[in-house]
C-alpha positions as CSV (number, residue, x, y, z in Angstrom):
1,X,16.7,17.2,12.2
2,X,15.7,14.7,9.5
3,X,18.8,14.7,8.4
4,X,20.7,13.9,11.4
5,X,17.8,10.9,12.3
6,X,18.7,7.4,11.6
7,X,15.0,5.3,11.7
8,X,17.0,2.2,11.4
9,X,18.9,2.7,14.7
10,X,15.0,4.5,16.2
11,X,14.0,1.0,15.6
12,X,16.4,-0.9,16.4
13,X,16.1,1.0,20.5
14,X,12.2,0.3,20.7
15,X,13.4,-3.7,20.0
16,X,15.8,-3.4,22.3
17,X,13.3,-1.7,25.0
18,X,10.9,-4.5,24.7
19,X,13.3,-7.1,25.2
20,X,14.5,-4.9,28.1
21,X,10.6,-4.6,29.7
22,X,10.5,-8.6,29.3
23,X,13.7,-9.2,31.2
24,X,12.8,-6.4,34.0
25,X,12.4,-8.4,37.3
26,X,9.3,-7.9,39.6
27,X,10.1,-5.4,42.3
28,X,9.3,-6.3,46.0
29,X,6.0,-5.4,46.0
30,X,2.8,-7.2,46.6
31,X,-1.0,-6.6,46.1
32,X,-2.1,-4.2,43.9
33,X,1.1,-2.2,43.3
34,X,2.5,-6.0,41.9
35,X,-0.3,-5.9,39.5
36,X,0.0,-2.3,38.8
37,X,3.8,-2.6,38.0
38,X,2.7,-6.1,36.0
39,X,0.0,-4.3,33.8
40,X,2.3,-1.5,33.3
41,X,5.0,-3.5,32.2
42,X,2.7,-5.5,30.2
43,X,1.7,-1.9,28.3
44,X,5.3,-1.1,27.7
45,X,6.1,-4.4,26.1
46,X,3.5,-3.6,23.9
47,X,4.4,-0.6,23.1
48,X,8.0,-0.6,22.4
49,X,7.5,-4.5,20.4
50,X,4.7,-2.8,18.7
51,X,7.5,0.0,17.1
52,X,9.8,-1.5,17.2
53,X,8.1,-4.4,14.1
54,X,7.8,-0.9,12.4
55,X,8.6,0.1,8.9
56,X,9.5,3.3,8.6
57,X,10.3,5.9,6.3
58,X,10.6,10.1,5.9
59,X,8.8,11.9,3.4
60,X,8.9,15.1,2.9
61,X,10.8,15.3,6.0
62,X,7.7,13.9,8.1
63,X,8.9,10.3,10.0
64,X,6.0,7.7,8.9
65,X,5.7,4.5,11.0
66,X,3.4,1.8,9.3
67,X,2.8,-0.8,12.0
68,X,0.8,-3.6,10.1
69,X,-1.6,-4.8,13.1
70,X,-3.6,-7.1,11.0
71,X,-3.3,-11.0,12.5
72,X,-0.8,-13.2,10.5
73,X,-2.2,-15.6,8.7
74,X,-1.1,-19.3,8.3
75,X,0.1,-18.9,4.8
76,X,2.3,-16.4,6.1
77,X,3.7,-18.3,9.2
């Protein structure tokens, strides 16, 4: 299966989920299931952004995602 996986184009779908969970509407719903559904949505953003700024790489046929979570600095824009 390593082979056949391209990380790149992994990658490339988590962006491309996140940009999907910011454009989702907000359903018809008020009260707590709005919030629920906002939190939620709020979680998957996260997620999928948070993968999809991943470097990645195989070795020894074990996928490695380094996600650098340390805050940028100003030096670094």
């Amino acid at each position: 299966m390593a082979d056949e996986l391209d990380v790149d184009a992994m990658i490339q779908r988590f962006r491309d989920r996140a940009d999907a969970v910011r454009a989702r509407p907000l359903p018809p719903v008020a009260g707590p299931e709005r919030q629920k559904f906002v939190e939620q949505a709020q979680l998957d953003f996260q997620d999928f952004a948070m993968l999809g700024d991943a470097q990645a790489e195989l070795v020894d046929g074990v996928l490695v995602l380094r996600v650098d979570l340390r805050p940028s600095s100003p030096e670094s824009g």
